[in-house]
C-alpha positions as CSV (number, residue, x, y, z in Angstrom):
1,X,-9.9,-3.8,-5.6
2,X,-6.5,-4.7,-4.5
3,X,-3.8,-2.4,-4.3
4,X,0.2,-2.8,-4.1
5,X,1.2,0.5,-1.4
6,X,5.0,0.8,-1.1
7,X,6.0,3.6,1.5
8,X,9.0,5.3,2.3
9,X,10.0,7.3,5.2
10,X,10.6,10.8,4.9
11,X,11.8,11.4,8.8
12,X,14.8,13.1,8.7
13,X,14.5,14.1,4.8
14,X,11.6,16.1,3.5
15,X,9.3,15.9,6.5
16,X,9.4,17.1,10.1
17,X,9.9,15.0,12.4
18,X,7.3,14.1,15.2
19,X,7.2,15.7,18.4
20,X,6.5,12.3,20.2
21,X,7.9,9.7,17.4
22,X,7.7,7.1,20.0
23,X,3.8,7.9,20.7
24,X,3.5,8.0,16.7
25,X,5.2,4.5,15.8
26,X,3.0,3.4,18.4
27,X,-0.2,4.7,17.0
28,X,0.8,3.3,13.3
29,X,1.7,-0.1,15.0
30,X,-2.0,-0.1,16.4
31,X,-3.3,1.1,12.9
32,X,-1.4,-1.3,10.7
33,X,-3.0,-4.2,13.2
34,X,-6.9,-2.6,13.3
35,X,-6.5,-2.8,9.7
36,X,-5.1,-6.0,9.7
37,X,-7.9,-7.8,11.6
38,X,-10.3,-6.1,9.8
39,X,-9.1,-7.2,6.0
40,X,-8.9,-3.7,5.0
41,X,-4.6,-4.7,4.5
42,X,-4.0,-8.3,3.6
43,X,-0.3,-7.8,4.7
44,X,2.6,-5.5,5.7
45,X,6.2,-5.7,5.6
46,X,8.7,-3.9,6.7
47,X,11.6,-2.8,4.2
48,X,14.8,-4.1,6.6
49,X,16.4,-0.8,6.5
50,X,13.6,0.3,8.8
51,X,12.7,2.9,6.3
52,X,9.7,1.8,4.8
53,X,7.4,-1.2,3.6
54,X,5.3,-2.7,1.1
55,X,1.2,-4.1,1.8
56,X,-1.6,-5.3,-0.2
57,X,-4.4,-3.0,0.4
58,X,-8.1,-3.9,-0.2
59,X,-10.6,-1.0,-1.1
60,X,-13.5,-0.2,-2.8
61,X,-12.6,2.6,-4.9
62,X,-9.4,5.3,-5.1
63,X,-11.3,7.0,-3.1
64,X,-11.9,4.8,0.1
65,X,-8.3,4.1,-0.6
66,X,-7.4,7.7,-0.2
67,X,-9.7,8.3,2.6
68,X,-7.7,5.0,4.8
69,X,-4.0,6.1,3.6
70,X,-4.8,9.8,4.9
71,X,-6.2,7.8,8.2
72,X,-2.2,6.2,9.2
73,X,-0.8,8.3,11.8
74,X,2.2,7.9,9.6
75,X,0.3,9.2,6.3
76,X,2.5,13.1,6.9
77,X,5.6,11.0,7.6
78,X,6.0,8.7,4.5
79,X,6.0,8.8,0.3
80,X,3.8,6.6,-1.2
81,X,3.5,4.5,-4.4
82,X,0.5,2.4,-5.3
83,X,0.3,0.3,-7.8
84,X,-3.4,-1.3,-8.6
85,X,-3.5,-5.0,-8.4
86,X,-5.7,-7.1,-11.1
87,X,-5.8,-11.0,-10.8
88,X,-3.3,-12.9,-12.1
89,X,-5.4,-15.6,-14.2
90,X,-7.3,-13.3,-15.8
91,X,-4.0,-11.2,-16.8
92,X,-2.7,-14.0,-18.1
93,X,-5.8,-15.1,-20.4
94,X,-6.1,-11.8,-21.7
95,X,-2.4,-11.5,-23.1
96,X,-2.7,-15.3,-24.0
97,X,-6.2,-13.9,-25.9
98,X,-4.3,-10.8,-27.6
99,X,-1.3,-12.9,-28.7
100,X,-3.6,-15.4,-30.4
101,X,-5.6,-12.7,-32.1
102,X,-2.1,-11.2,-33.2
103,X,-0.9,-14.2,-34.7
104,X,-4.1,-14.9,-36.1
105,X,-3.9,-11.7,-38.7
């Protein structure tokens, strides 16, 4: 399953703040790359306010999704949205499908 995870930072907001936020970016740099190489994320991007990013997540469930978000040693740091992620072919033959059978009665 493929999930659309949009994070925001809540440093400086809602959250504490780190004691060590250098030691912590660090950590979450090394994080977002592990997951990287392994093909658990297909891609990250910063937000260029430096606030935030967007990824593609792959993972077998909500579960193992939960279990790798709560892993980030940013996960007490940031607000998440995630949006769940079907292919676009078959989204498009299924509303193709349901149109037809609409105009069909």
């Amino acid at each position: 399953m493929k999930f659309l995870l949009t994070t925001k930072s809540r440093i400086g907001h809602n959250a504490f703040k780190p004691d060590n936020p250098q030691a912590v970016f660090q950590a979450a740099h090394a994080w977002n790359k592990a997951r990287l190489e392994d093909g658990s994320i297909d891609c990250v991007y910063g937000f260029v306010d430096g606030r935030g990013g967007a990824s593609i997540v792959n993972a077998d469930s909500h579960e193992d999704l939960l279990r790798m978000i709560r892993s980030s040693p940013m996960y007490h740091y940031m607000d998440y949205e995630i949006r769940a992620l079907c292919d676009l072919e078959l989204l498009w033959q299924l509303q193709i499908s349901a149109a037809s059978a609409q105009s069909n009665k």
